[in-house]
N, C-alpha and C positions, 0 to 999 in steps of 0.2 A: 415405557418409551417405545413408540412406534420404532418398525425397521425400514421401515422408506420414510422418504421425501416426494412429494408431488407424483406419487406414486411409481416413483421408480424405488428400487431395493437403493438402500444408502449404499450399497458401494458402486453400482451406476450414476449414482446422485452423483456421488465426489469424484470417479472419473469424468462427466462430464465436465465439473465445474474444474478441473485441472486443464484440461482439454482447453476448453473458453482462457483460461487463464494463456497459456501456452502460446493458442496462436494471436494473443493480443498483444504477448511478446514479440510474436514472429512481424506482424504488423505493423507494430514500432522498428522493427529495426529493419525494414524494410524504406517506410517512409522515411528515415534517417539514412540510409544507404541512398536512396533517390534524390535526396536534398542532398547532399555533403556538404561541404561549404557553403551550398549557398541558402544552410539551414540558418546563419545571420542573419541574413537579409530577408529573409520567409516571413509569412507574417505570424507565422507564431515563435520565432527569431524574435524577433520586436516585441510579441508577446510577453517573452518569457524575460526577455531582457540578455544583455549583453554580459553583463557582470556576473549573471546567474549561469548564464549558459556555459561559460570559459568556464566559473568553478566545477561545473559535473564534468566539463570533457577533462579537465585536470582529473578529475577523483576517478574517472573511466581512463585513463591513461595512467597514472598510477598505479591504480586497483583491479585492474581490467575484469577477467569474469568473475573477481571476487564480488567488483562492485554491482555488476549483472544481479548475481546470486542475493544479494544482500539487501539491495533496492526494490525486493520484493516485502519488506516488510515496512518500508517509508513510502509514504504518504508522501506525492508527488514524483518522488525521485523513482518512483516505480514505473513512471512514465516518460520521463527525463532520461532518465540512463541508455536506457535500450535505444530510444531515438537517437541519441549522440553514439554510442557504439555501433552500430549503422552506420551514423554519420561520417566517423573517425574511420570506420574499414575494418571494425574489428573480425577477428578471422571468423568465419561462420563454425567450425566443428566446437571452437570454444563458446562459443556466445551458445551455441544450443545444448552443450553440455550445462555451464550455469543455468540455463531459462529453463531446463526441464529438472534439474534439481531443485529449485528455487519455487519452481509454480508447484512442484510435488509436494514440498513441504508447507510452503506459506498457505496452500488451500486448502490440505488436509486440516493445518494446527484452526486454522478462523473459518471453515464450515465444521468442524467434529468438535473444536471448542465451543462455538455459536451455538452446534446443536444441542449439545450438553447441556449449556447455562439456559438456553432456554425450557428444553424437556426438564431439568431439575427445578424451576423458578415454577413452573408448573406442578409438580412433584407436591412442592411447598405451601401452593395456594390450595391446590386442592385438601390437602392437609390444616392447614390455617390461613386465611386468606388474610383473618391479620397480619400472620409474619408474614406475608408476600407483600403487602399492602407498606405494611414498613420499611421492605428490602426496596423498595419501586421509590419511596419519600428519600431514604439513606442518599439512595445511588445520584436521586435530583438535588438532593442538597449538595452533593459531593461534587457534582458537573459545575451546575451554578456558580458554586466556588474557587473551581479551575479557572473557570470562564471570567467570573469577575478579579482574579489575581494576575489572572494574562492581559486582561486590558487596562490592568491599573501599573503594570510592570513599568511600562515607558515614562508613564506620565513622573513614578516614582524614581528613575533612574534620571530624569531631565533637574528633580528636584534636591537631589544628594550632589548632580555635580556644582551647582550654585550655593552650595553651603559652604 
């Protein structure tokens, strides 16, 4: 297993990539601090929807830098959060307490786990490129199947209330 990435040494790699993490936080909650209120009416307000947006400020009024912290590992609300905690005024010592814990861990676990399953999947082929060839079929059968269980959920849930 190599010791860099893109030829920086892997712990400049993962500084950086916390770093980018970090201030994309600080930028979210920036753009949410300069919108406040009139992050409703914004066009990405409208975008995101009315019913959506009350539920995160609720969950960030709630939860405050818990949900900072935590919204680093959801998909979307990793985006959502931090603009509404902005938005809402949340105090800044706390909001950058969670964002620097939250992008330290969320970047290290999904680039040093990323790097891993990939260096080891490699590991594997070069060893048998059948098992790797196999482990690549598994993982598509596996997705596909996510995939076709989540689009068939509603259609199945419209069907059981009519029975």
């Amino acid at each position: 297993m190599p010791k860099d990435l893109f030829g920086l040494p892997l712990w400049a790699a993962l500084a950086v990539a916390i770093l980018i993490i970090f201030v994309r936080g600080q930028a979210y909650y920036w753009i949410g601090r300069g919108l406040g209120a009139r992050i409703h009416t914004s066009r990405l307000g409208r975008r995101v929807g009315e019913e959506r947006l009350r539920s995160v400020e609720a969950l960030v009024a709630r939860r405050g830098a818990l949900a900072v912290f935590a919204a680093h590992w959801v998909v979307g609300l990793r985006h959502a959060i931090p603009i509404c905690a902005g938005g809402m005024r949340m105090p800044l010592p706390r909001y950058l307490l969670a964002t620097v814990l939250g992008s330290i861990l969320w970047t290290s676990m999904v680039m040093l786990g990323g790097y891993a399953l990939v260096w080891g999947w490699l590991e594997i082929a070069a060893r048998s490129p059948l098992i790797a060839a196999a482990v690549v079929v598994v993982l598509a059968l596996l997705g596909a199947y996510a995939i076709y269980r989540r689009r068939r959920a509603p259609a199945d849930d419209k069907d059981e209330a009519h029975v």
